[in-house]
Structure formats: structure tokens, C-alpha cells
VOFIMAR-626854 format. One record per atom (N, C-alpha, C): residue number from 0; residue in three letters; atom name; x, y, z. Coordinates in Angstrom, 3 decimals. Layout:
% VOFIMAR-626854
    i   aa  at      east     north        up
  NUM  Ala  CA         X         Y         Z
...
***
This chain:
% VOFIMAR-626854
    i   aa  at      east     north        up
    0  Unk   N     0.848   -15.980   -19.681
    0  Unk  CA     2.034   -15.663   -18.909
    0  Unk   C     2.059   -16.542   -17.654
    1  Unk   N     3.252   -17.410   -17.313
    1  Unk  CA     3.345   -18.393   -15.955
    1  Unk   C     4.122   -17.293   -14.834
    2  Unk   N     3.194   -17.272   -13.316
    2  Unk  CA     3.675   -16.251   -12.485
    2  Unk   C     4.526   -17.788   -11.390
    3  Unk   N     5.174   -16.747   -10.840
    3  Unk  CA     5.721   -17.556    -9.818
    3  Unk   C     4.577   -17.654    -8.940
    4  Unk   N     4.062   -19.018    -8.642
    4  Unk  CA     2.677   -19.067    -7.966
    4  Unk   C     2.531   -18.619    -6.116
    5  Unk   N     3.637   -18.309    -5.574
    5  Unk  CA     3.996   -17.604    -4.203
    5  Unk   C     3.645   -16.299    -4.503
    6  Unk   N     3.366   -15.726    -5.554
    6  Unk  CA     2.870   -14.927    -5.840
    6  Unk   C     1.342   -14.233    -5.733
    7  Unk   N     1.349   -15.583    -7.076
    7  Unk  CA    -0.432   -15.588    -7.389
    7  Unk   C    -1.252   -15.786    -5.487
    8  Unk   N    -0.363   -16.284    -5.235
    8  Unk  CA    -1.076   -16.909    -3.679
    8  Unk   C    -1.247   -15.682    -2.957
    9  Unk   N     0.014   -14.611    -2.862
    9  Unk  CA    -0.176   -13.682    -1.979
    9  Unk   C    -0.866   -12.637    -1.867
   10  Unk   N    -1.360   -12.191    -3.353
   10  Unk  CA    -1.915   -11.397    -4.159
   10  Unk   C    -3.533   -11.527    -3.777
   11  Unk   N    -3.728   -12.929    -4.310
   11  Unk  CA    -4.972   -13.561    -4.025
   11  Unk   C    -5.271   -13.624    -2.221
   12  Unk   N    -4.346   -13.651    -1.498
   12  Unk  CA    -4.787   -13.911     0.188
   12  Unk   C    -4.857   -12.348     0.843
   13  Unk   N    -4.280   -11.206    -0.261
   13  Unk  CA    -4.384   -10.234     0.545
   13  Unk   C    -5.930    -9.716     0.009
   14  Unk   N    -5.873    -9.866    -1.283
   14  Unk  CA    -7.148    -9.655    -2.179
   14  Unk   C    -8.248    -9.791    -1.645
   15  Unk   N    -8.603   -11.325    -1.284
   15  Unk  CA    -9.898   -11.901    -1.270
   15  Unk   C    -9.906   -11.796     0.288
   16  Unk   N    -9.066   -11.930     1.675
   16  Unk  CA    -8.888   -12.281     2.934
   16  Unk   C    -8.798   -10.986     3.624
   17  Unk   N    -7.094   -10.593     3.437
   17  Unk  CA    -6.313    -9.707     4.020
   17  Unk   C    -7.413    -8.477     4.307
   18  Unk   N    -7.341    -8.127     3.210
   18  Unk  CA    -7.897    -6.459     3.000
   18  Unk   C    -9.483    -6.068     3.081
   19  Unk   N   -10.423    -7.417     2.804
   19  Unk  CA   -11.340    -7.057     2.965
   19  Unk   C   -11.616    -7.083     4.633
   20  Unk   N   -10.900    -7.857     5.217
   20  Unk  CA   -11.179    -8.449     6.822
   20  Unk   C   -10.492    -6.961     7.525
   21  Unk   N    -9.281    -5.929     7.069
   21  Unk  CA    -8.996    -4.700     7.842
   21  Unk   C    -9.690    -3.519     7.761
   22  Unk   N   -10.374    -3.681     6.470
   22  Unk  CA   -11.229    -2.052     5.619
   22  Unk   C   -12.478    -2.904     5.722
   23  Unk   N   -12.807    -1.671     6.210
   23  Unk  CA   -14.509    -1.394     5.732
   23  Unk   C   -14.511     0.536     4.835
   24  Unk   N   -13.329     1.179     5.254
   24  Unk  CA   -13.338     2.366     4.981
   24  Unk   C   -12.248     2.822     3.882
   25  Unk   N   -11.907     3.428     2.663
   25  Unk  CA   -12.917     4.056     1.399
   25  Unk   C   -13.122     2.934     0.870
   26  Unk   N   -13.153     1.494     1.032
   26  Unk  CA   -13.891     0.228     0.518
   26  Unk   C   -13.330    -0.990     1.460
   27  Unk   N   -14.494    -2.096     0.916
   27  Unk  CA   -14.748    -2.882     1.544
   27  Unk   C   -14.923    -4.363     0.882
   28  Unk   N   -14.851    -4.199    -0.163
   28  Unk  CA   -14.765    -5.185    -1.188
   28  Unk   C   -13.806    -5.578    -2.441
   29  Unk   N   -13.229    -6.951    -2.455
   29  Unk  CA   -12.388    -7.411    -3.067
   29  Unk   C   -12.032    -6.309    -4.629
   30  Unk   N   -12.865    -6.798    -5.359
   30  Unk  CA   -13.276    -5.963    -6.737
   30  Unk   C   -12.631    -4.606    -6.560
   31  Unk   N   -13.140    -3.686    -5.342
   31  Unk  CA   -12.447    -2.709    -5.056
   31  Unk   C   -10.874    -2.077    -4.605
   32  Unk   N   -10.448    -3.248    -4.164
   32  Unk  CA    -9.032    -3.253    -4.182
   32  Unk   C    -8.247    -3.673    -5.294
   33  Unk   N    -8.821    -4.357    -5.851
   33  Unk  CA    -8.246    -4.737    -6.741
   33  Unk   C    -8.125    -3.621    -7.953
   34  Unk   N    -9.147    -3.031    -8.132
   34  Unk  CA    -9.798    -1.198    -9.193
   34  Unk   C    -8.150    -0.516    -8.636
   35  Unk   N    -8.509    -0.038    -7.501
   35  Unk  CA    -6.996     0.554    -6.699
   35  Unk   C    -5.890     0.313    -7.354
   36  Unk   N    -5.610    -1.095    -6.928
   36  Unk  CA    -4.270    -1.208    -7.107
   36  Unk   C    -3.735    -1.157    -8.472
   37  Unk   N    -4.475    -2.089    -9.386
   37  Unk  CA    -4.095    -1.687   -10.538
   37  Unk   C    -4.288    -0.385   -11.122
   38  Unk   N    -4.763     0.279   -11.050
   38  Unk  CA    -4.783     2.143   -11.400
   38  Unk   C    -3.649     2.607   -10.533
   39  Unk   N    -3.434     1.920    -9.689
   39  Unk  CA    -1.848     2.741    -9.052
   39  Unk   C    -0.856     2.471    -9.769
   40  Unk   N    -0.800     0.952   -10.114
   40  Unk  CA     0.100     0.374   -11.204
   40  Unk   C     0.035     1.248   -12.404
   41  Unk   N    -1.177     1.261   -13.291
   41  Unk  CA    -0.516     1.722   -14.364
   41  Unk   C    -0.726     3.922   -14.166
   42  Unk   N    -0.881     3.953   -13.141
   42  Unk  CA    -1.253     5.566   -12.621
   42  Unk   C    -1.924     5.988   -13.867
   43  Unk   N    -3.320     5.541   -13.682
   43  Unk  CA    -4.659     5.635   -14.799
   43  Unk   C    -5.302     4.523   -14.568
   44  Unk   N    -6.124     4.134   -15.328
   44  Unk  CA    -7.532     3.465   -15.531
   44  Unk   C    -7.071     2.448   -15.908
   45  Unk   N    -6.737     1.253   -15.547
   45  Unk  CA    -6.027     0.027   -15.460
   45  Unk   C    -6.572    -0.398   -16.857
   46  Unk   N    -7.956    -0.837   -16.950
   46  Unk  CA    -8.287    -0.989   -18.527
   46  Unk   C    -7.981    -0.354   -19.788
   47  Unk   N    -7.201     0.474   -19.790
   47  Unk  CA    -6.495     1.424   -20.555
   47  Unk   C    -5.182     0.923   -21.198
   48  Unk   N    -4.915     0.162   -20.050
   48  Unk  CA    -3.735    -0.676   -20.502
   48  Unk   C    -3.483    -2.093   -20.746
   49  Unk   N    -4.797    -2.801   -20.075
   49  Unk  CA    -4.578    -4.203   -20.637
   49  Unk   C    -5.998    -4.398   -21.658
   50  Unk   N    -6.174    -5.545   -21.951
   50  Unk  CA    -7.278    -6.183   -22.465
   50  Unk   C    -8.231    -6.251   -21.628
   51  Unk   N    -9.625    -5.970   -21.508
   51  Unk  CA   -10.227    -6.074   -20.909
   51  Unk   C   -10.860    -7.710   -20.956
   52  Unk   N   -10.939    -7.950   -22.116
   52  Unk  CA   -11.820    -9.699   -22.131
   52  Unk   C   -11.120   -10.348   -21.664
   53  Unk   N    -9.512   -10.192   -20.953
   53  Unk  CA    -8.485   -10.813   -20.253
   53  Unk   C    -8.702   -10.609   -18.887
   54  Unk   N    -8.414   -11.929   -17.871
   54  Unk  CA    -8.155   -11.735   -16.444
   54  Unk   C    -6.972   -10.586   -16.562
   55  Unk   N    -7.214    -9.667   -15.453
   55  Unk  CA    -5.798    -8.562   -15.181
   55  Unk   C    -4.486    -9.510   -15.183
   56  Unk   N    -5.053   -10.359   -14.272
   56  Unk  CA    -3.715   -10.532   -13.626
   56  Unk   C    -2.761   -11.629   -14.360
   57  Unk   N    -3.123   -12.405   -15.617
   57  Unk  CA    -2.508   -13.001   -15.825
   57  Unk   C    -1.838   -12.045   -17.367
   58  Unk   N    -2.109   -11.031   -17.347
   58  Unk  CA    -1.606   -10.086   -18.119
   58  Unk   C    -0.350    -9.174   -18.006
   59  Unk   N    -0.166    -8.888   -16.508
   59  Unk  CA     0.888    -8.555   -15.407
   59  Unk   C     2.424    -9.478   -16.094
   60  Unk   N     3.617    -8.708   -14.976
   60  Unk  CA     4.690    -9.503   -15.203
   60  Unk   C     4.723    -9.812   -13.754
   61  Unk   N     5.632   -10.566   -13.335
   61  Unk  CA     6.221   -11.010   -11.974
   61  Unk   C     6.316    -9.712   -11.713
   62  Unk   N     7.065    -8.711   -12.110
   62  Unk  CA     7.741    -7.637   -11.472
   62  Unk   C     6.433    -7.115   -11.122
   63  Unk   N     5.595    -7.081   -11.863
   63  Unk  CA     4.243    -6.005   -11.691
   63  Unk   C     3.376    -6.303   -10.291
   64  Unk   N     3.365    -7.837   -10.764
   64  Unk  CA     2.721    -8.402    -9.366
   64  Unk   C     3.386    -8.037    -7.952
   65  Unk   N     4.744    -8.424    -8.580
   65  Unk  CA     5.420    -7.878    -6.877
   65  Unk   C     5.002    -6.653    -6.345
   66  Unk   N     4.662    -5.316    -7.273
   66  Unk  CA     4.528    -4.197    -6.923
   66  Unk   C     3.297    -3.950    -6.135
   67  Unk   N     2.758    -4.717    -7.017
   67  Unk  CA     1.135    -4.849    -6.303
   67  Unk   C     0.931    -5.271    -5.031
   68  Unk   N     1.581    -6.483    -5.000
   68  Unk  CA     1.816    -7.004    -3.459
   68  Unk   C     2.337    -5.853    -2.361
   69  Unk   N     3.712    -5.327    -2.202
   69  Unk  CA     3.882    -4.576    -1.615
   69  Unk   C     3.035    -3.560    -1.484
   70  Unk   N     2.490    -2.576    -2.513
   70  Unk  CA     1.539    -1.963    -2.313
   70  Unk   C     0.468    -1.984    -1.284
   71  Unk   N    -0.368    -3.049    -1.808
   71  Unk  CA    -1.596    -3.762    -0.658
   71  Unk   C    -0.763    -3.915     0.660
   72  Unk   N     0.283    -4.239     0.690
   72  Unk  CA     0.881    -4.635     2.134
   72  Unk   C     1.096    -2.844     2.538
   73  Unk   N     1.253    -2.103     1.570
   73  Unk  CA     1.870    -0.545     2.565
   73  Unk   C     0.383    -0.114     3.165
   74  Unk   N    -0.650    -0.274     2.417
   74  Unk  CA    -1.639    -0.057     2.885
   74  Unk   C    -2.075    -0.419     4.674
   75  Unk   N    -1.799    -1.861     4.597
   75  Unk  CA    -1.966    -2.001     5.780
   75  Unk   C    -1.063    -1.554     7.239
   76  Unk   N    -0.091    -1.107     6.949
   76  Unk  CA     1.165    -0.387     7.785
   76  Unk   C     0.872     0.706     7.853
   77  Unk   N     0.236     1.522     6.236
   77  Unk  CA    -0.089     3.165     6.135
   77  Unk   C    -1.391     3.344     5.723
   78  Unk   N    -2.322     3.208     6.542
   78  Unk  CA    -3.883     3.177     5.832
   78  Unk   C    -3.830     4.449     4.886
   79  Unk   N    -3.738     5.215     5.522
   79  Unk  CA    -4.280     6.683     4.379
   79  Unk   C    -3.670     6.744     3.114
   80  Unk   N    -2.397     5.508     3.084
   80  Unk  CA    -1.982     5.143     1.469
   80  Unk   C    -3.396     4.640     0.436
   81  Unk   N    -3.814     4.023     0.982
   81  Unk  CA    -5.670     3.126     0.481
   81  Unk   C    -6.327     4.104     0.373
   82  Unk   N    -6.617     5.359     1.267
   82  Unk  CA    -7.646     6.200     1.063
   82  Unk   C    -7.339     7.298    -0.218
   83  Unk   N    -5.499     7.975     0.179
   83  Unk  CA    -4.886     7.860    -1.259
   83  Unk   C    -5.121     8.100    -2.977
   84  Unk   N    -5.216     6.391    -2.460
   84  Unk  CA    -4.570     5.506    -3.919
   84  Unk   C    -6.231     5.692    -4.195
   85  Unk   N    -6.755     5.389    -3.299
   85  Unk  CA    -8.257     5.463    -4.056
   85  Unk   C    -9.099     6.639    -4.463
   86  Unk   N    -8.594     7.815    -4.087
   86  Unk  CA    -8.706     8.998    -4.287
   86  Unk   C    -8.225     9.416    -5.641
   87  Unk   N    -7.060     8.795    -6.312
   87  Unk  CA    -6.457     8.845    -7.399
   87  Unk   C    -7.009     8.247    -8.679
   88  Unk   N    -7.401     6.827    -7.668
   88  Unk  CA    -8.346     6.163    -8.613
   88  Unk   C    -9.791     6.729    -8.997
   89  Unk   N   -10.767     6.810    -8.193
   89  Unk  CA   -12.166     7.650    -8.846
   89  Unk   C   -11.918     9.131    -9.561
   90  Unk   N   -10.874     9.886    -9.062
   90  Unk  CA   -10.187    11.330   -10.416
   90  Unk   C   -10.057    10.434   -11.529
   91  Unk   N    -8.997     9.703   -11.687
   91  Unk  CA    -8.765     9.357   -13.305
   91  Unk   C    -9.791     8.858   -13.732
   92  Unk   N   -10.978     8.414   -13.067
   92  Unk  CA   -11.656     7.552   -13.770
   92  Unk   C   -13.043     8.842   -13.944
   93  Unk   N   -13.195     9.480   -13.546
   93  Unk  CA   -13.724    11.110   -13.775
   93  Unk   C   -12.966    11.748   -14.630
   94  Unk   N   -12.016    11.719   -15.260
   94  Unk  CA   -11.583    12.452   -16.031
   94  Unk   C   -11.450    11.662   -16.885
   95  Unk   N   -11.714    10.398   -16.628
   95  Unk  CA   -11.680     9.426   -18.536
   95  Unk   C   -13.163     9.436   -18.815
   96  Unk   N   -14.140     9.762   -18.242
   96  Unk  CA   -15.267     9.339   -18.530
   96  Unk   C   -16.175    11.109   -19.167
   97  Unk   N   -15.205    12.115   -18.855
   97  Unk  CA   -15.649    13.418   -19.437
   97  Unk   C   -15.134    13.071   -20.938
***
């Protein structure tokens, strides 16, 4: 799938830069935002819905990515959206693993 690469860029600068440089608190690492967001996206266990032997993100549509983007960006305007979303995320993933 070809993303509009203003995309891939923003995704990637909030990813790897943005978010790890504002949080240290309910995470602190790339990998971990990234778990988040996509489980917000598909509201469940992100691997549930794509391929796993696939990068996520080139699995996504534009539209999806956009969502994602904004997302990570509400976080930083509304922290307790992150604490949240990640709260949502370790339940589903406790209740897929019973």
C-alpha cells in the first residue's frame, strides 16, 4: 500500500521523537505507543486484525493513518487520553489471553 509520505513522516516523528521526549508516564517507549494506538484503532488487539509477519503500518489506509496521527496528537493536548487508551489496551489484551 503507497501512503501519502507527509504522513508516514508524521506518524514516524511523533512515534520515535514526539511522544517518547513528553511521557515517561503509563509509557515511555516507542513500541509502546505504537501497542496503544493501534488497539485504539482497531478497539482490540491490533494483531487481530492485521498480519502479523507484516509491518502495521504499511497495512493501514491513509484514512487510518490520519486517525492515528490525530490521536497521538490528542494525547499530547489531553494526557489522560494516553493513560486511557492504554488502560484499554492491557484489558483487551487480558481478556484475549484468558
Amino acid at each position: 500500500m503507497t501512503h501519502d509520505v507527509s504522513l508516514i513522516y508524521r506518524y514516524k516523528q511523533l512515534l520515535n521523537d514526539v511522544l517518547p521526549a513528553t511521557f515517561t508516564q503509563p509509557v515511555r517507549h516507542n513500541h509502546c505507543f505504537n501497542r496503544i494506538v493501534l488497539d485504539w484503532l482497531f478497539g482490540g488487539v491490533w494483531y487481530h486484525h492485521l498480519n502479523r509477519s507484516k509491518t502495521a503500518i504499511n497495512q493501514l489506509t491513509d484514512k487510518q493513518l490520519q486517525k492515528m496521527i490525530s490521536r497521538m496528537e490528542l494525547w499530547l493536548q489531553q494526557p489522560e487520553m494516553l493513560f486511557q487508551d492504554n488502560t484499554n489496551s492491557l484489558a483487551w489484551r487480558k481478556k484475549a489471553a484468558q
